[in-house]
C-alpha positions in Angstrom: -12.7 20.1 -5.6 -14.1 20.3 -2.1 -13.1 22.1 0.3 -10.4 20.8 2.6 -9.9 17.8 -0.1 -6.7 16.5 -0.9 -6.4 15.4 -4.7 -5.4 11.8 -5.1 -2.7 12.6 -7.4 -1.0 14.8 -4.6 -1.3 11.9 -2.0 0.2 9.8 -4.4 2.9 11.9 -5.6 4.0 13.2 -2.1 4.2 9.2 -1.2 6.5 8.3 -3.7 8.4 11.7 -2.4 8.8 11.0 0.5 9.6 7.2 -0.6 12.2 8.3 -2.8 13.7 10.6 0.0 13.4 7.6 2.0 16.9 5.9 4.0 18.0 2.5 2.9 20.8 0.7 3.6 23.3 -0.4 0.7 26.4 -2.3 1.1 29.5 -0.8 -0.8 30.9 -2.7 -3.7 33.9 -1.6 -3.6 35.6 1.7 -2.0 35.0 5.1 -3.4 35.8 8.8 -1.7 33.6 11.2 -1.0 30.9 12.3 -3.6 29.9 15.7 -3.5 26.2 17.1 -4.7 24.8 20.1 -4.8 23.5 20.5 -1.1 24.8 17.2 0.7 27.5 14.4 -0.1 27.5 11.1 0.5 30.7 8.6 1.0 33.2 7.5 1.7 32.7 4.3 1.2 34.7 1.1 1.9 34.0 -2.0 0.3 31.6 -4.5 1.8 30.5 -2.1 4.8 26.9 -1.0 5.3 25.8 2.5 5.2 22.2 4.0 4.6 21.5 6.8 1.9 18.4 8.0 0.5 16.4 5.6 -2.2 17.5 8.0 -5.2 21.0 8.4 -4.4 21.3 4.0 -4.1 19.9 4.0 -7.1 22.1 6.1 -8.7 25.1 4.4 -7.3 24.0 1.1 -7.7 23.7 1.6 -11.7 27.5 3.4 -11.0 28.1 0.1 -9.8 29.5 1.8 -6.3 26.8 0.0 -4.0 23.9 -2.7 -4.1 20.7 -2.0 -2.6 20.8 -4.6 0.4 16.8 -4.3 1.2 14.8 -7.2 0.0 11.3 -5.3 -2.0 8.6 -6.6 -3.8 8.8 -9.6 -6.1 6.1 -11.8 -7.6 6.2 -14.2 -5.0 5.5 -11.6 -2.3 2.9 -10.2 -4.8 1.1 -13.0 -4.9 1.1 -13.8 -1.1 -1.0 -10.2 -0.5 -3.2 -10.7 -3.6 -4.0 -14.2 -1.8 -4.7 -12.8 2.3 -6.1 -9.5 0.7 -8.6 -12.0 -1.4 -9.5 -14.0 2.0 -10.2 -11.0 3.8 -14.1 -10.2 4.7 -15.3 -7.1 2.6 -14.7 -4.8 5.7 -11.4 -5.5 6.3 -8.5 -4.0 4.9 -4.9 -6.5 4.9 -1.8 -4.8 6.3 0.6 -4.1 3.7 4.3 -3.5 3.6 5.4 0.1 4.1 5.7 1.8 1.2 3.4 -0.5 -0.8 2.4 1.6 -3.6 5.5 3.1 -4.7 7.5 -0.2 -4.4 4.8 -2.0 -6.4 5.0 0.9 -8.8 8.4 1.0 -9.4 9.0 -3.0 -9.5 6.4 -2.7 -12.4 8.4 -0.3 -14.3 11.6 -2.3 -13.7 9.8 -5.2 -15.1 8.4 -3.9 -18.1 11.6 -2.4 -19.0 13.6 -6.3 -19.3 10.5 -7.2 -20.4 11.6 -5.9 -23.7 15.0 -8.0 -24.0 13.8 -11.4 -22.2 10.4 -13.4 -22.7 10.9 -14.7 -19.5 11.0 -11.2 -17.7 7.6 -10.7 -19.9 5.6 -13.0 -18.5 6.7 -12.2 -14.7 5.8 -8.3 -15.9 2.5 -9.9 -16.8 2.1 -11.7 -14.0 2.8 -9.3 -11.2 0.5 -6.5 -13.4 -2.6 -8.9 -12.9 -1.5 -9.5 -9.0 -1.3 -5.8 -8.6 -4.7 -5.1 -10.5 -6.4 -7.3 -8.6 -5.2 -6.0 -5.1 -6.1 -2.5 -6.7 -9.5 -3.7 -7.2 -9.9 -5.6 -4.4 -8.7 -3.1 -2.0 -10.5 -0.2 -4.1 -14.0 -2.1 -3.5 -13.2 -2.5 0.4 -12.6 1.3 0.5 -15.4 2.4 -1.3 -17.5 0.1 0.8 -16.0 1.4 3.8 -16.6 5.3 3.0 -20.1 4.5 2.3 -20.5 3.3 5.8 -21.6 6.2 8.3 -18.6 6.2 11.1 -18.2 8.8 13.3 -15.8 11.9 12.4 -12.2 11.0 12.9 -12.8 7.2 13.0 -11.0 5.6 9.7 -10.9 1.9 8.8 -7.5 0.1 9.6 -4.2 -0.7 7.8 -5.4 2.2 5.5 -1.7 3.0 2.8 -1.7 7.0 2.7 -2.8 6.8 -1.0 -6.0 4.7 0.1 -6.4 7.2 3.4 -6.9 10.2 0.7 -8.9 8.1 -1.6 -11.3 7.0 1.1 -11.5 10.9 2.7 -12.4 12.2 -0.8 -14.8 8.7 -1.0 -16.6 9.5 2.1 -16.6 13.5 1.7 -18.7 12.8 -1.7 -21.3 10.3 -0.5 -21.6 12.5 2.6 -22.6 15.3 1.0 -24.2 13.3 -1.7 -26.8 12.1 1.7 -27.3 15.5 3.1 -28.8 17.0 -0.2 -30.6 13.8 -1.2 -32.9 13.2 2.3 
């Protein structure tokens, strides 16, 4: 590894750390006291009221069947509307993309794969959104490559850059930098 270089892996597991440590608001389903765990609690909750609570612990009360996740994330349809401006974008230029991109996409894959097992329907949406997500992947992955390549002056980096893609494209352009200075 070079020096000062962050492995992709790390950039992609502290994202979906910090993701998963992330607030979100739920709305109770119905009333529940106080739950203690180990360090924090969470609760009381009263039916139909809002409250925020890290992405792990909704998730874990939603399949309790205390709370439903309130935020709207990733579907096909939304899929398919940033495969489509990410497709019309020139090679330079990157397409914003919702915060938290990555691990969204990642998990809504995984959620997907798992109906996918008990309803053809829920098959071919799993298929569906893997080949949207692919093809961002690649698309975006070209654009970043492209971009390292480019000389830019030190501490300049390309917009609407996802922290995974910021680490990718460091390690990119660290490479093909030193790949020029021992080549001329």
């Amino acid at each position: 590894m070079l020096s000062g270089e962050v492995s992709i892996g790390s950039s992609i597991d502290y994202s979906d750390f910090m993701f998963e440590n992330s607030l979100i608001t739920v709305v109770a389903v119905k009333s529940s006291p106080k739950i203690d765990l180990i360090g924090f609690s969470v609760g009381p909750f009263e039916e139909g009221r809002e409250y925020e609570v890290r992405f792990w612990v909704a998730r874990e009360l939603e399949r309790d069947g205390l709370v439903r996740i309130r935020e709207s994330g990733l579907d096909a349809a939304k899929i398919y509307k940033i495969q489509w401006t990410e497709r019309i974008q020139a090679v330079g230029q990157l397409s914003a993309l919702p915060e938290d991109f990555y691990p969204r996409l990642r998990r809504l894959i995984n959620e997907l794969k798992a109906a996918s097992r008990i309803s053809p329907e829920k098959m071919r949406e799993y298929e569906y959104v893997q080949n949207l997500a692919q093809d961002i992947v690649n698309c975006r992955l070209r654009k970043i490559v492209s971009l390292a390549s480019i000389p830019m002056q030190e501490g300049q980096t390309p917009k609407n850059l996802t922290p995974e893609e910021k680490s990718l494209y460091d390690n990119v352009r660290q490479i093909v930098s030193e790949w020029r200075s021992k080549i001329i």
